[in-house]
N, C-alpha and C positions, 0 to 999 in steps of 0.2 A: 579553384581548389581541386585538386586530386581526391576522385571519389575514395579513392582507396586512404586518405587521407584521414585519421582520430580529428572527429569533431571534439577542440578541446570546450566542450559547454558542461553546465550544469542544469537542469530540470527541474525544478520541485511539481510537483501533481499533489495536490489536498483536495480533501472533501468527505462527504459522509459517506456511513458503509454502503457498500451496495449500489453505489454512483456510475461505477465503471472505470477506476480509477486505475485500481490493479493491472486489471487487463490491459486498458489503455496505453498505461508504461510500458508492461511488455513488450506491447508491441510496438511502440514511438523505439522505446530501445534496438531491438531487433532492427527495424526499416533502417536507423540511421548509425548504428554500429556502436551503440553508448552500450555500457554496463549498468544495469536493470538493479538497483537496488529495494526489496520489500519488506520498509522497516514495522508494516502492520505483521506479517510473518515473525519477525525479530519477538516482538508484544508478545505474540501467540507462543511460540516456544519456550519464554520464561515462563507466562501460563499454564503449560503444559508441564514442565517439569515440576511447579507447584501443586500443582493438584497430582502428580504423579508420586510426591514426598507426603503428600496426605497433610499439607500444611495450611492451617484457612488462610483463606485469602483476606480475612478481615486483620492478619497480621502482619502490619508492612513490616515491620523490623527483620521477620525471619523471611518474609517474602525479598526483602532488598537483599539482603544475605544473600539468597539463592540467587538472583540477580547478579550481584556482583561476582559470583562464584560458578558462574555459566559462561561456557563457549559458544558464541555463536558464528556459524559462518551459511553464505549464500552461494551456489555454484550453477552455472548458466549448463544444463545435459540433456542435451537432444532437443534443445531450443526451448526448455522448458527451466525457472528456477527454483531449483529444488534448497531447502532451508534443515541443515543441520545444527542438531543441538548436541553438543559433546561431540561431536564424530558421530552422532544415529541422526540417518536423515527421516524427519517429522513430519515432511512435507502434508500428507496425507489427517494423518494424528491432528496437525494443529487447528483442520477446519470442523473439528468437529461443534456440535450445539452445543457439551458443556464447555468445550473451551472458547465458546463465542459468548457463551453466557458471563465468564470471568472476565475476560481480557482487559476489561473496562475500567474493573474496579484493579486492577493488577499494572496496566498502564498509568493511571491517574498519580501512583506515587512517585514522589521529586526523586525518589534515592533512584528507581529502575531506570524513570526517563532520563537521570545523569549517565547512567551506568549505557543505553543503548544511544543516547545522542553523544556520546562519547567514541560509538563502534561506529557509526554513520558516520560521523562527522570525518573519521580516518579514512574510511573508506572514498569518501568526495573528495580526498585532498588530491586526488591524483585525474582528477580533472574528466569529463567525456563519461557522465552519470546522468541517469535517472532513478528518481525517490520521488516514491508516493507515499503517503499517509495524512497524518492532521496535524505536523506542526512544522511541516518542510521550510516551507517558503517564510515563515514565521519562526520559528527556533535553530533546526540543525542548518538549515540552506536560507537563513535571509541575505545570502550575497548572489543566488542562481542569478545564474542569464534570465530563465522565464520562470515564470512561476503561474500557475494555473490551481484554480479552484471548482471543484466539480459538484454540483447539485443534483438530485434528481427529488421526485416525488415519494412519499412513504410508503405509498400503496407498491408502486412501481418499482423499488428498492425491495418492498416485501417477498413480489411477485419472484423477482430475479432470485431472489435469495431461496426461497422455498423447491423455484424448477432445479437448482442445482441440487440441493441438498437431499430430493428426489430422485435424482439422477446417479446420486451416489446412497441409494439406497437407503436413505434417512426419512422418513414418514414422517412430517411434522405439520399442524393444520397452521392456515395461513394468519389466524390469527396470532396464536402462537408467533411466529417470526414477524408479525407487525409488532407485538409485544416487548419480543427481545428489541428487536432496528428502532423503538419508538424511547425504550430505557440506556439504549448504547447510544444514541443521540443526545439525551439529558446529562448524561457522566459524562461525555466527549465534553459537550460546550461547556460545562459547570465546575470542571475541576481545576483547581485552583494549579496546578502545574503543567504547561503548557497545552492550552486547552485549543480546544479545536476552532479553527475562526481564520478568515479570510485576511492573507497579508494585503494592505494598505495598494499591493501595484501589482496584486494579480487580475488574471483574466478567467471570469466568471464562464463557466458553462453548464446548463442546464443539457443533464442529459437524458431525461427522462423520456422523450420520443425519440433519441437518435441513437443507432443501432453503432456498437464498436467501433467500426469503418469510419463510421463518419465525424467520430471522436479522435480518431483519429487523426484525420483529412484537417480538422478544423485544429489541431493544434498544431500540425507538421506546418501549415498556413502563416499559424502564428509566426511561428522560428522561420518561414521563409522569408519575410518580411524585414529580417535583420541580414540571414544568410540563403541568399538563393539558390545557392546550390544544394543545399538538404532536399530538394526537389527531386534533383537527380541522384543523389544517397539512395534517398527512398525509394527508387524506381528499380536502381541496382539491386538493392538489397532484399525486395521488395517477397515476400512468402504469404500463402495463402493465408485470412487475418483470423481470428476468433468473435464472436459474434457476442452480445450480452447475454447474459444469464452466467457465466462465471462467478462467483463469489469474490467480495472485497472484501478486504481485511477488516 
């Protein structure tokens, strides 16, 4: 195949927050020329406009409203995916702790996840994608080429989460974010519309000792084993990587 050549594949990447999941895609995208979609970003900006309408969140009927009544788009700018809501890009807005604290109970209703696996699902028709979050491989993408599911430890998930959120100038004690990552886990696996859980023929990875790179490495592996030349994609395409401590959706 011609490097230069659209890998027509699909991806799905699942697992819990904090995993490496996000990052991961980024950069599986970038190395091999795929379109980077971040449907956990998508969650966070109906979130975001929710609590920015002053509407509780314990009201899905006006929360699906806003849902159904929201633009969202995602744009690949200066190697990074920046996620606008209406035309104002959120990107920054949407990782904040109260809207890490919502998203959960704001994703969990049937009406949104129609409403954003409806926008994904448009988006993947055109083939040479990657989507991370917690129903890929399972709801929007159960036809991907690979599908992967990403684990890591809670402590370790904590940790990640807290160095970023520090980094960006958020002071938040570690229990705290084992609190929040320990209650977004419970809502993830326990809600009744598509809930967070391992598709049947994915490939499990624990990433709790292994640093981005090698999350990388281990899944580019995977897809080489169907298609060998993603080898040399990755090689061409190939930019300095990002490291864990990033934040996941």
């Amino acid at each position: 195949m011609n490097a230069k050549k659209k890998l027509d594949i699909k991806i799905a990447i699942d697992g819990t927050s904090g995993s490496g999941k996000s990052t991961t895609a980024k950069i599986i995208a970038r190395k091999l020329g795929l379109i980077p979609v971040d449907t956990g970003a998508m969650y966070r900006a109906v979130t975001l406009k929710v609590l920015r309408a002053g509407v509780p969140v314990e009201d899905e009927q006006k929360v699906v409203e806003i849902a159904n009544n929201t633009d969202i788009d995602q744009k690949v700018i200066n190697g990074s995916i920046r996620t606008f809501l209406d035309g104002e890009d959120v990107s920054e807005a949407i990782r904040t702790p109260e809207v890490s604290r919502w998203v959960s109970i704001v994703s969990a209703y049937p009406g949104v996840r129609r409403r954003l696996v409806e926008l994904q699902r448009k988006i993947a028709e055109k083939g040479g994608v990657v989507l991370d979050g917690r129903d890929i491989g399972t709801v929007v993408l159960p036809d991907a080429d690979f599908k992967f599911f990403m684990v890591a430890s809670l402590e370790e998930r904590a940790r990640r989460r807290m160095k970023e959120l520090q980094e960006k100038g958020i002071n938040v004690s570690f229990e705290e974010v084992l609190k929040e990552l320990k209650t977004r886990d419970e809502i993830d696996s326990s809600r009744e519309s598509s809930p967070l859980r391992k598709a049947p023929d994915a490939i499990v990875i624990d990433t709790s000792n292994l640093t981005i790179s090698q999350q990388v490495d281990l899944i580019i592996s995977e897809i080489a084993k169907k298609y060998p030349e993603v080898r040399e994609i990755a090689q061409e395409k190939n930019h300095p990587d990002m490291e864990a401590g990033q934040i996941d959706n």
